[in-house]
C-alpha positions in Angstrom: -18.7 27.3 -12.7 -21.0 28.0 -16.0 -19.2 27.7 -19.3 -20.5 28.5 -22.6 -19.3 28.6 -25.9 -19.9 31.7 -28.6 -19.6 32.0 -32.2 -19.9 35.2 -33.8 -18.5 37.0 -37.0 -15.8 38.8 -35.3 -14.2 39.1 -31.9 -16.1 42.4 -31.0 -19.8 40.9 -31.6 -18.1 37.5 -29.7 -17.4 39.5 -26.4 -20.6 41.5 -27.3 -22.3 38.2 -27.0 -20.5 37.3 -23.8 -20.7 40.0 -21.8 -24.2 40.5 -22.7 -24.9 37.2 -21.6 -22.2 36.0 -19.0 -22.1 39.4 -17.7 -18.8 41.6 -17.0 -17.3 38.9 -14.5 -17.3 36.7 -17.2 -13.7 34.8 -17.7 -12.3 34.2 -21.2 -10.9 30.8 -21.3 -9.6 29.8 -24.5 -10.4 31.9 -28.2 -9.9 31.1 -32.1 -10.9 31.3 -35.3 -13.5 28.8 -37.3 -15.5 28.3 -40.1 -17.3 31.4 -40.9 -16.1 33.5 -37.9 -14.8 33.3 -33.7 -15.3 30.9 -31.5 -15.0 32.0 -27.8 -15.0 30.0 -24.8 -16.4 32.0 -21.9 -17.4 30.8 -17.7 -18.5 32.1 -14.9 -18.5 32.0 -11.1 -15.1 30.5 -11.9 -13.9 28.0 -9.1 -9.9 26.8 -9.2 -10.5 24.1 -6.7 -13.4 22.6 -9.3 -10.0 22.0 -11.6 -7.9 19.8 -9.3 -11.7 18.3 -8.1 -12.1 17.0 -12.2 -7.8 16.6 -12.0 -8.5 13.8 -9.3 -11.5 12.2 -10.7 -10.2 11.9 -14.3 -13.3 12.8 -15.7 -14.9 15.7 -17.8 -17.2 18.1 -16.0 -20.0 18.8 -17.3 -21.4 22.6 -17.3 -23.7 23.7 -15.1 -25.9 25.3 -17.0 -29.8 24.5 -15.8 -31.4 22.2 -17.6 -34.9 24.2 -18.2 -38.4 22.8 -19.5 -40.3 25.5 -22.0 -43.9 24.6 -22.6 -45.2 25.9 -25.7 -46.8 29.5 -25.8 -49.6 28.6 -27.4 -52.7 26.9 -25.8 -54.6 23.8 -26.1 -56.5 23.4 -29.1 -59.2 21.4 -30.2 -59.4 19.1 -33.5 -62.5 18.7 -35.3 -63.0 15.5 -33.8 -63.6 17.1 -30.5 -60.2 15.8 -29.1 -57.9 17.7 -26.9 -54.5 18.5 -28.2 -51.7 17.3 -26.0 -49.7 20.5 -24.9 -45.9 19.6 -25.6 -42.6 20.3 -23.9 -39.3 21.1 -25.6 -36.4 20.5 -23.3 -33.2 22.4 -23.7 -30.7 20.1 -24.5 -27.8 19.2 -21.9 -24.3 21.4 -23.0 -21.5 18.7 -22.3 -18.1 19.5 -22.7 -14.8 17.7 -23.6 -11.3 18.3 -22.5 -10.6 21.5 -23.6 -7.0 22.2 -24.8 -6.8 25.5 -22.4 -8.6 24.0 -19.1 -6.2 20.7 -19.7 -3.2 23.2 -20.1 -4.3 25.0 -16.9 -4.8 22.5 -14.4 -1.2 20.9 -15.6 0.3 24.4 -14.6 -1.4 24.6 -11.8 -0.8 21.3 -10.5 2.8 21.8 -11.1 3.1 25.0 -9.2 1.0 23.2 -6.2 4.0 20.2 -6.4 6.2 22.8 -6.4 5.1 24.8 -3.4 4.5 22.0 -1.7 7.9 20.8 -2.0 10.0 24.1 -1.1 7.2 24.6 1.9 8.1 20.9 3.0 12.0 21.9 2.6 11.9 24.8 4.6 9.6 23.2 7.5 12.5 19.9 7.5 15.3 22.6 7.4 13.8 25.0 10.1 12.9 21.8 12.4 16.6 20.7 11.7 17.8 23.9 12.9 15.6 24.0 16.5 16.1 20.4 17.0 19.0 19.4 15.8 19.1 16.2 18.1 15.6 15.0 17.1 16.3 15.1 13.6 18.8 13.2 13.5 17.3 10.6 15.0 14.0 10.3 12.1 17.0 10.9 10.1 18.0 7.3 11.1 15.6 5.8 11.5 14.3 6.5 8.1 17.8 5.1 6.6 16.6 1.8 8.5 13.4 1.7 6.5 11.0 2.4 9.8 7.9 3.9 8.7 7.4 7.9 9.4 4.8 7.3 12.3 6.6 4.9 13.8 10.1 7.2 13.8 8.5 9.6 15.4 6.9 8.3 18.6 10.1 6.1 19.4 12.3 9.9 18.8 9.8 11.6 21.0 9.9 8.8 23.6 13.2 8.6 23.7 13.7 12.4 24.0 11.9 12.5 27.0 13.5 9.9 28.9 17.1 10.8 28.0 18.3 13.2 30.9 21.1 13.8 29.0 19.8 15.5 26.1 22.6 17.0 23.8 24.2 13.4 24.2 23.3 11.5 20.6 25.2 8.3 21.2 22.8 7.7 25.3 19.5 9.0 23.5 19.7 6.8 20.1 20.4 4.1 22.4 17.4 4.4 23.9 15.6 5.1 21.1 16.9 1.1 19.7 16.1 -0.2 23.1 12.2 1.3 22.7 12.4 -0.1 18.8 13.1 -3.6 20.3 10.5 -3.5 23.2 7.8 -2.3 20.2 8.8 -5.4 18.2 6.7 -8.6 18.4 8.3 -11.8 18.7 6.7 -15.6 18.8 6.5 -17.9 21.7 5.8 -20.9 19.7 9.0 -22.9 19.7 8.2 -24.7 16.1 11.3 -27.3 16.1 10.9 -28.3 20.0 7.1 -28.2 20.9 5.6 -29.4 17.2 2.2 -29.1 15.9 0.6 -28.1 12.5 2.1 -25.2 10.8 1.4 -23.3 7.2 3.7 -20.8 5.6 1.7 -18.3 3.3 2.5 -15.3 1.6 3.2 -14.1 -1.5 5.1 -16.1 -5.1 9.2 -16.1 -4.5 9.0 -14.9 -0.6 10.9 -18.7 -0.1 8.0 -20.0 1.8 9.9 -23.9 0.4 13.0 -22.7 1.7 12.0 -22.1 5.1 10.0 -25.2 5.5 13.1 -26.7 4.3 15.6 -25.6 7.0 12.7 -26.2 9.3 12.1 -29.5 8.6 15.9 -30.0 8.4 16.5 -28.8 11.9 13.6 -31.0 13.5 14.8 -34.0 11.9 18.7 -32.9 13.1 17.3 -32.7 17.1 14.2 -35.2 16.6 14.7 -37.9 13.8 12.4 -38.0 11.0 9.8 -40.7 12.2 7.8 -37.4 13.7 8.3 -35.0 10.9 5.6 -34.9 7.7 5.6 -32.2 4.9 2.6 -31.4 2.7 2.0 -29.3 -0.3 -0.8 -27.3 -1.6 0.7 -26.0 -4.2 -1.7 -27.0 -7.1 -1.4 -24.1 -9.3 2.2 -24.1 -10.6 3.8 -26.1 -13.1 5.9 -28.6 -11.1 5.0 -26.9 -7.8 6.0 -29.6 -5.9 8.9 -30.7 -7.3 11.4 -28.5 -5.1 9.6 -29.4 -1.8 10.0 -33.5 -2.8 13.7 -32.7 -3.3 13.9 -31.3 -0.1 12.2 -34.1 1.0 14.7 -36.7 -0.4 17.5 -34.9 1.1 15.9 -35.1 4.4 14.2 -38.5 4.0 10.8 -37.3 5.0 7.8 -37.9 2.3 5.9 -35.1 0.8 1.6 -35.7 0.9 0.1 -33.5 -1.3 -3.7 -31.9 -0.7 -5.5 -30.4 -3.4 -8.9 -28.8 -1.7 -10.6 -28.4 2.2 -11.3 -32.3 2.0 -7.8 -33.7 1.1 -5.9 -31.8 3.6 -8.0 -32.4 6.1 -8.0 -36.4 5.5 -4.1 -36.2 5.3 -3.5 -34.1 8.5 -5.9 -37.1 9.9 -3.6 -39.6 8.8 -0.8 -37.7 9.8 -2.6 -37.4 13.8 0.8 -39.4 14.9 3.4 -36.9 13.8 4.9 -34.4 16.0 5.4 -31.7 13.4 3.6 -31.2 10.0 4.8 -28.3 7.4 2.6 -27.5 5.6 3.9 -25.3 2.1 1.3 -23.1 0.1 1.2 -21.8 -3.1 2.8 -18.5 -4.0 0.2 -16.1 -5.7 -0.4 -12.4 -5.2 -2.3 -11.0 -2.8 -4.8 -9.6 -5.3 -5.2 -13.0 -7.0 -9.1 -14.1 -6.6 -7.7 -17.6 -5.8 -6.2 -16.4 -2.9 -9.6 -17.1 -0.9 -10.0 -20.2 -2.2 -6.1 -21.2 -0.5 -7.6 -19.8 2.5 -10.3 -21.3 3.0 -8.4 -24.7 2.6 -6.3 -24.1 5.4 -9.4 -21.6 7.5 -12.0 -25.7 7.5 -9.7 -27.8 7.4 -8.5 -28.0 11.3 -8.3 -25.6 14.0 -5.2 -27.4 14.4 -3.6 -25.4 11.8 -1.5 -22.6 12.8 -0.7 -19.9 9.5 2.5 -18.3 9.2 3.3 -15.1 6.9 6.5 -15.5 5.1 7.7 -12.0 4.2 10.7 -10.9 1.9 12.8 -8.3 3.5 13.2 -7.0 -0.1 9.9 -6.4 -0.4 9.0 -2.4 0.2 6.7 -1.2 2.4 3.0 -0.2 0.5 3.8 -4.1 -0.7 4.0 -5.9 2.9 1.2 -4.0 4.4 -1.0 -4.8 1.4 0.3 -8.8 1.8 -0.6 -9.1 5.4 -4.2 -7.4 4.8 -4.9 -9.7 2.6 -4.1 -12.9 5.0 -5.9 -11.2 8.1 -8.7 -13.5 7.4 -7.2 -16.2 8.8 -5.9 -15.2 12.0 -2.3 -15.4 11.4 -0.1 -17.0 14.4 2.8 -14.7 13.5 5.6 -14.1 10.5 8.9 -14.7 9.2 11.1 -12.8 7.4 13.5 -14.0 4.6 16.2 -13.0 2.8 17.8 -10.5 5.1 21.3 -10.7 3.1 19.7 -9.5 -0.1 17.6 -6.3 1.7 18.5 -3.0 2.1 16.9 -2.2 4.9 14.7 -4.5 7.2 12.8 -1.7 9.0 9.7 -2.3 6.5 9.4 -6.0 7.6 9.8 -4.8 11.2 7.2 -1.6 10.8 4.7 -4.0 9.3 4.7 -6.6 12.4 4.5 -3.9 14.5 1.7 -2.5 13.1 -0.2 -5.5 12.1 0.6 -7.2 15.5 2.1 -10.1 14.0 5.0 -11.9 16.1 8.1 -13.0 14.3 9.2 -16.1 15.3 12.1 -16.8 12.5 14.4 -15.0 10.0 16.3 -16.2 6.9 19.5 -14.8 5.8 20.4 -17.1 3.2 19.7 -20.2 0.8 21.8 -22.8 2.8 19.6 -25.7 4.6 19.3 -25.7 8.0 22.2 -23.2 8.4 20.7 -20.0 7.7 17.9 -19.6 9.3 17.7 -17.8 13.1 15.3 -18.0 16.2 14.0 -13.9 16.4 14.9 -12.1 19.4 13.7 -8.6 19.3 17.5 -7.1 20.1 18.7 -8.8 17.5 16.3 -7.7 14.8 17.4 -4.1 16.2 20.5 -5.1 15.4 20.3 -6.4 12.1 18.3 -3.3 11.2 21.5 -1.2 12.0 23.6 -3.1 10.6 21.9 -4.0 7.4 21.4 0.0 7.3 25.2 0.8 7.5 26.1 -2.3 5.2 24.2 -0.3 2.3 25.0 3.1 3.0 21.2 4.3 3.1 22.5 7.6 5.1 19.8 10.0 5.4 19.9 12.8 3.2 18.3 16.7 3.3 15.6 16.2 0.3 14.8 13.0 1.4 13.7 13.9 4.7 12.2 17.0 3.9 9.6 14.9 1.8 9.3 12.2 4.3 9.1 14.2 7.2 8.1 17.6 6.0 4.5 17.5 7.2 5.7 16.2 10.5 8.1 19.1 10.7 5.1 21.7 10.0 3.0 20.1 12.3 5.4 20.3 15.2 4.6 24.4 15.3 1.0 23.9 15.2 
């Protein structure tokens, strides 16, 4: 798209100027009056896409008019010393153009009518895939209540459509849809509180990493006595970050070793060869934080003893988890946790993300109470929870809510 700008006396000369110039395609864009006459704003070989292109890129575009090199007309001359005249070049200077009011005010309208079809064309795809398959539906309809991601909804729906001989029958087919949800979701083998070894709980600030090392801890010392038992901290960054973990530790009567870098912790975890099981608590930061690799690579050379743990809210949405547990891949995570269970409105985004991240969950936390509430997973009853937890908060699917969830899936279906 070429745009130019014309300033004439009147309007007539302006379009004079523009079709004379631009041609009769040429498009008008925006038109007023100035200082000694009208200003027009004129393009042509007009492109819509080249709006929402400069929409998504938040930038200005600059015009596309070529940038041309004019040698002088006249020829090389010689001074009366004898020396040759260098021939010069003026170059056209670049046009580059600001936000104008009238493109601005175009690509908002046009972005709203393209949110807006988009919408109603996702509405009547959910409502028309409703109508054929009722059955189906209602399953992602579910499933979406419990928090399971879109992709995921889908392939268990379709799986267990096609295994359910009886096929009008919603009670038998979203039962097995749960029992292919729980044979999807990973579970630990490691038996923390009866086999031992070295274990670190990561993940992001107020997940209750402490906690769970707490009730852990707790629950060793109730079956095993605390003579095998050792906590240590790495939490070096917050004020009085290990303050709750000592507590924890007087209550239990185990003492808490603190490690500040790759060295410490792995002189401690040396002195502490003799001890059946070692907790080892973290420091809460975000997953964007650039200290974040140092933590890592504390735990990463200190021992391959060290087994990491993700400790992941149940509150915490979706986008949030999977961007958490791509920032600890580093480190080759043994598997995940997931806390606070009776504050979460669903717990199919915790679920989703070990799924997808391959990351077996070996406990849950439903509560603040040491050791009580804390729970061995077993894949049917995370299924469970998830149905219960869904029903407990009244996320029922609704009809705009799945047209924009599953609206594309919908389309697709006919394709």
């Amino acid at each position: 798209m070429k745009i130019k700008r014309f300033f004439a006396e009147d309007v007539r000369k302006a379009i004079n100027k523009v079709r004379n110039e631009l041609g009769p395609d040429a498009v008008i864009l925006s038109n007023g009056q100035v200082k000694g006459g009208i200003e027009i704003v004129a393009a042509i070989d007009y492109d819509e896409s080249l709006l929402f292109a400069e929409t998504e890129t938040g930038t200005s575009r600059e015009s596309e008019v070529t940038e041309a090199e004019i040698e002088t007309s006249s020829q090389e001359a010689v001074t009366e010393a004898g020396e040759q005249r260098p021939q010069h070049k003026n170059r056209q200077p670049k046009i580059e153009w600001s936000q104008e009011p009238t493109l601005v005010e175009m690509r908002g309208e046009l972005q709203n009518l393209r949110g807006l079809m988009e919408n109603q064309l996702s509405s009547l795809a959910w409502g028309d895939f409703a109508r054929r398959n009722p059955l189906h539906a209602r399953l992602l309809g579910m499933f979406n209540a419990m928090g399971i991601t879109p992709d995921l909804a889908k392939s268990i729906a379709e799986e267990a459509l096609n295994l359910s001989e009886q096929g009008n029958d919603f009670t038998y087919v979203w039962r097995n849809a749960l029992g292919i949800l729980a044979s999807k979701i990973p579970v630990a083998d490691d038996d923390i509180i009866n086999n031992g070894g070295v274990f670190a709980m990561v993940g992001a600030t107020g997940v209750g990493k402490t906690t769970m090392i707490a009730k852990l801890a707790a629950r060793f010392a109730l079956r095993h006595g605390t003579q095998h038992l050792a906590l240590v901290t790495l939490d070096n960054y917050r004020i009085g970050g290990h303050d709750q973990l000592r507590t924890y530790g007087r209550i239990i009567g185990v003492p808490v070793h603190v490690a500040s870098d790759t060295a410490s912790l792995t002189q401690t975890l040396k002195d502490l060869s003799d001890k059946r099981l070692v907790l080892i608590d973290t420091s809460g930061m975000s997953q964007r934080d650039i200290r974040l690799n140092e933590q890592l690579s504390t735990l990463y050379d200190s021992s391959p003893r060290i087994k990491s743990y993700l400790v992941m809210s149940a509150t915490t949405q979706y986008s949030g988890l999977d961007e958490i547990a791509r920032a600890y891949r580093d480190i080759e995570l043994a598997g995940s946790m997931i806390t606070k269970l009776d504050e979460s409105t669903n717990l199919g985004s915790a679920v989703s993300i070990a799924i997808k991240q391959k990351l077996p969950i070996a406990f849950l936390g439903d509560g603040q109470r040491v050791p009580e509430d804390i729970h061995i997973a077993r894949a049917a009853n995370l299924t469970n929870r998830c149905v219960t937890i869904m029903k407990n908060s009244g996320q029922l699917p609704d009809k705009e809510s799945m047209a924009e969830v599953f609206g594309g899936i919908a389309a697709n279906a006919y394709e």
